[in-house]
ChimeraX commands (.cxc) that place a marker at each C-alpha (Angstrom):
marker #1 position -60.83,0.67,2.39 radius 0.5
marker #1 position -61.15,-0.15,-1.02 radius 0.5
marker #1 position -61.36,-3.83,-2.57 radius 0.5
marker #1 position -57.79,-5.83,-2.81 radius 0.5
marker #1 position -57.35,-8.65,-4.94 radius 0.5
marker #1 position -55.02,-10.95,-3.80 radius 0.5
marker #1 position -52.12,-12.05,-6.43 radius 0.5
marker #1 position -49.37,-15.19,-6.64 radius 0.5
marker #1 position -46.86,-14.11,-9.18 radius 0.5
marker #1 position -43.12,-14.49,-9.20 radius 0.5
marker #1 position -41.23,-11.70,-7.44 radius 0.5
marker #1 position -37.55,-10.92,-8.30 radius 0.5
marker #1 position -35.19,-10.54,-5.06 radius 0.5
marker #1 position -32.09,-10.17,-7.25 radius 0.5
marker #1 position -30.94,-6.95,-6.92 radius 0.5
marker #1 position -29.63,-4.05,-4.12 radius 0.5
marker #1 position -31.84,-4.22,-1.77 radius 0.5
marker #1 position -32.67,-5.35,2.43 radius 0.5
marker #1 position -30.56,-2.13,3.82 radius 0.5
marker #1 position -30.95,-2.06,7.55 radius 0.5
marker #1 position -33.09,0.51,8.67 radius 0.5
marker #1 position -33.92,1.67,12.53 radius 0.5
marker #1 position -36.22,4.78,11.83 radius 0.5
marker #1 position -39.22,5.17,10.03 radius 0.5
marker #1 position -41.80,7.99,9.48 radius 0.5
marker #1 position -45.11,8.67,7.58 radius 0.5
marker #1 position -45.65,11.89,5.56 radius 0.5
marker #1 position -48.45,12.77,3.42 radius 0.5
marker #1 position -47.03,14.57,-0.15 radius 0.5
marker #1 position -49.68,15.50,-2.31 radius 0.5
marker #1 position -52.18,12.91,-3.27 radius 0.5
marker #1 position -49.14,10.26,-2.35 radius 0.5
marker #1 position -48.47,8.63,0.85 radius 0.5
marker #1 position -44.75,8.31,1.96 radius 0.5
marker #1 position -43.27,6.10,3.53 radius 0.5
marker #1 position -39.67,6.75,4.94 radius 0.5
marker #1 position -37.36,4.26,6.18 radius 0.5
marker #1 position -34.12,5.68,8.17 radius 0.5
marker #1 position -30.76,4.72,9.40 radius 0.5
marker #1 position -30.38,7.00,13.31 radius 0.5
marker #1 position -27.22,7.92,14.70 radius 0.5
marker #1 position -28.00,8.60,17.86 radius 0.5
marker #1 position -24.09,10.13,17.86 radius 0.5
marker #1 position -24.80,12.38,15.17 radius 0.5
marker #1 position -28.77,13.13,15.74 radius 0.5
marker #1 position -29.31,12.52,12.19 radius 0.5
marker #1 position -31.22,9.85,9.96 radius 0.5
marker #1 position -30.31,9.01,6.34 radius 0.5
marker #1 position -33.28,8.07,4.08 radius 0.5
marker #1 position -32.56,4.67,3.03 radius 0.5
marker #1 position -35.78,3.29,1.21 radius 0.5
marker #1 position -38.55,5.81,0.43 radius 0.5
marker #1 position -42.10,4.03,-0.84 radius 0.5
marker #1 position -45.00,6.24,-2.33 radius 0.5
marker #1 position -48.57,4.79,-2.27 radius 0.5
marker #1 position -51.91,5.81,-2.63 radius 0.5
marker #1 position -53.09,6.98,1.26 radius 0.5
marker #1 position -56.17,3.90,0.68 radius 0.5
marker #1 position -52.90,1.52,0.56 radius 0.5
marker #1 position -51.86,1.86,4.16 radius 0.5
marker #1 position -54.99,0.23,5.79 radius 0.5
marker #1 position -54.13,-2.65,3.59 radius 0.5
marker #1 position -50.54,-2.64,4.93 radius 0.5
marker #1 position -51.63,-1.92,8.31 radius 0.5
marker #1 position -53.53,-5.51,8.19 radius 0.5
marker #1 position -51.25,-7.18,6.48 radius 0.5
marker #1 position -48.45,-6.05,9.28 radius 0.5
marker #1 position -51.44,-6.82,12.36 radius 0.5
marker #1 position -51.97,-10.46,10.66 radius 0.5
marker #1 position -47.99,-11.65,9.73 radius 0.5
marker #1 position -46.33,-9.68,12.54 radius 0.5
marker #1 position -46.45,-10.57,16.59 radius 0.5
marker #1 position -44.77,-7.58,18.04 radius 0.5
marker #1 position -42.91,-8.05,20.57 radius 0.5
marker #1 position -39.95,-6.16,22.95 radius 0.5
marker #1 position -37.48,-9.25,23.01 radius 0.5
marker #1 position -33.81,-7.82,25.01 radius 0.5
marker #1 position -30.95,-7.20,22.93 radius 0.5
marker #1 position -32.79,-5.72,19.55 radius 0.5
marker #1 position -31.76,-2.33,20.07 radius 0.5
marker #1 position -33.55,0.96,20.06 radius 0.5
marker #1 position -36.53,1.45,17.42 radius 0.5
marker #1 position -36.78,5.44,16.34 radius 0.5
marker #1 position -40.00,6.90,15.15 radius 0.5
marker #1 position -39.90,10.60,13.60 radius 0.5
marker #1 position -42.58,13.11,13.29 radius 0.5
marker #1 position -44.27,13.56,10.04 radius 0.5
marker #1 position -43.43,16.46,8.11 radius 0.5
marker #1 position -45.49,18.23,5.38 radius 0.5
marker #1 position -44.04,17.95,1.93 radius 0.5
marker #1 position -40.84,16.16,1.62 radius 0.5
marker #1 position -37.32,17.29,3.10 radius 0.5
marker link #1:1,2 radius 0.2
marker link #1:2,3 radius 0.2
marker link #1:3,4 radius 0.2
marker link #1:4,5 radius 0.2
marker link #1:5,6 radius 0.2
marker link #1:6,7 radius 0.2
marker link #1:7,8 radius 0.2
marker link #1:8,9 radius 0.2
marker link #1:9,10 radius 0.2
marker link #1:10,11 radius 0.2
marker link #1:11,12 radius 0.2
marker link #1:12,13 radius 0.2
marker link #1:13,14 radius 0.2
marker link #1:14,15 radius 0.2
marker link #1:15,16 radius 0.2
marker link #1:16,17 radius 0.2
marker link #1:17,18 radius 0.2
marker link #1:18,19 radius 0.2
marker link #1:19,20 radius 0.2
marker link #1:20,21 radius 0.2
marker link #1:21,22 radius 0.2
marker link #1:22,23 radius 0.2
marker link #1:23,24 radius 0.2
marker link #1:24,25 radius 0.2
marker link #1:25,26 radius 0.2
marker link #1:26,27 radius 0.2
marker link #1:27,28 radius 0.2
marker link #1:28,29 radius 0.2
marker link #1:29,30 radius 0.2
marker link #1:30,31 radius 0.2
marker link #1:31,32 radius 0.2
marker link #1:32,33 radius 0.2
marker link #1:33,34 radius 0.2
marker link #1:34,35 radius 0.2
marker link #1:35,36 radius 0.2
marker link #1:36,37 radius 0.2
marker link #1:37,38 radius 0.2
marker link #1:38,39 radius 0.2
marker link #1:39,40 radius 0.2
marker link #1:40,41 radius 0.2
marker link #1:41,42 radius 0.2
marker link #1:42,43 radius 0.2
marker link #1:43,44 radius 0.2
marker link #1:44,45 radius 0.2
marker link #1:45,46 radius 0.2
marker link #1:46,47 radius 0.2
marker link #1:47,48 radius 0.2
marker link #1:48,49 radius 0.2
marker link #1:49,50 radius 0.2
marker link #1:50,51 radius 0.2
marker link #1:51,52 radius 0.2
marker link #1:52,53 radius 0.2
marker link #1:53,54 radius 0.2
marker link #1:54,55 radius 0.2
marker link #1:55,56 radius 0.2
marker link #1:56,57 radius 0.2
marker link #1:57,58 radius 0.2
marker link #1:58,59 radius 0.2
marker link #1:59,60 radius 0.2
marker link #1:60,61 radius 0.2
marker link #1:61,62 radius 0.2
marker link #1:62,63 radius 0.2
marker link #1:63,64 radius 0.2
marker link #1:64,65 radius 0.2
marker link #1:65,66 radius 0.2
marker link #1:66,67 radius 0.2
marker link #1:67,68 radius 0.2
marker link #1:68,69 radius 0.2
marker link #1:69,70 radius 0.2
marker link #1:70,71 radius 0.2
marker link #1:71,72 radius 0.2
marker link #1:72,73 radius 0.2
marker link #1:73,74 radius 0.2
marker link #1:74,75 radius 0.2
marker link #1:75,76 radius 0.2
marker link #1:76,77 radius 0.2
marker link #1:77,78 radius 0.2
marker link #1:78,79 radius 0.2
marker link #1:79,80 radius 0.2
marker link #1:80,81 radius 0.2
marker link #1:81,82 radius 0.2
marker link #1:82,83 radius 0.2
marker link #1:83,84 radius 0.2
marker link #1:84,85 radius 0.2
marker link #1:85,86 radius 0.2
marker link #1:86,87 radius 0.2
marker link #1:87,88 radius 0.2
marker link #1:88,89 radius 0.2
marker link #1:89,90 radius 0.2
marker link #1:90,91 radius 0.2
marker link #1:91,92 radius 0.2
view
């Protein structure tokens, strides 16, 4: 994994942005990483790409840590139904 630096600088959350999202997949295009979150209708068997993130592939170990160290996962009742999707080659 290469080096990280870590940074304190103001971050602007004005703006259109925290769009609910209950799928997610991983997909390698190129040299780029992507990172695909999805709104599932289970009714409708389709998902609706509503953030898309490209990073370098060495950036998702750092993620993956960050996630492992901030996040306790957990199954509480009541959140609903997570979706994962297979990755896909290219982009579709």
């Amino acid at each position: 994994m290469p080096p990280t630096k870590t940074i304190a600088c103001p971050v602007d959350t004005q703006g259109d942005f925290g769009v609910y999202a209950n799928a997610f997949r991983v997909m390698q295009d190129g040299s780029d990483a992507v990172l695909d979150f999805c709104l599932y209708s289970e009714q409708d068997n389709a998902a609706k790409t509503v953030s898309r993130v490209r990073v370098p592939p060495s950036f998702l170990g750092v993620i993956l840590l960050r996630l492992q160290a901030t996040v306790e996962v957990s199954d509480p009742e009541g959140v609903g139904k997570l979706y994962v999707m297979p990755d896909v080659r290219g982009l579709n």
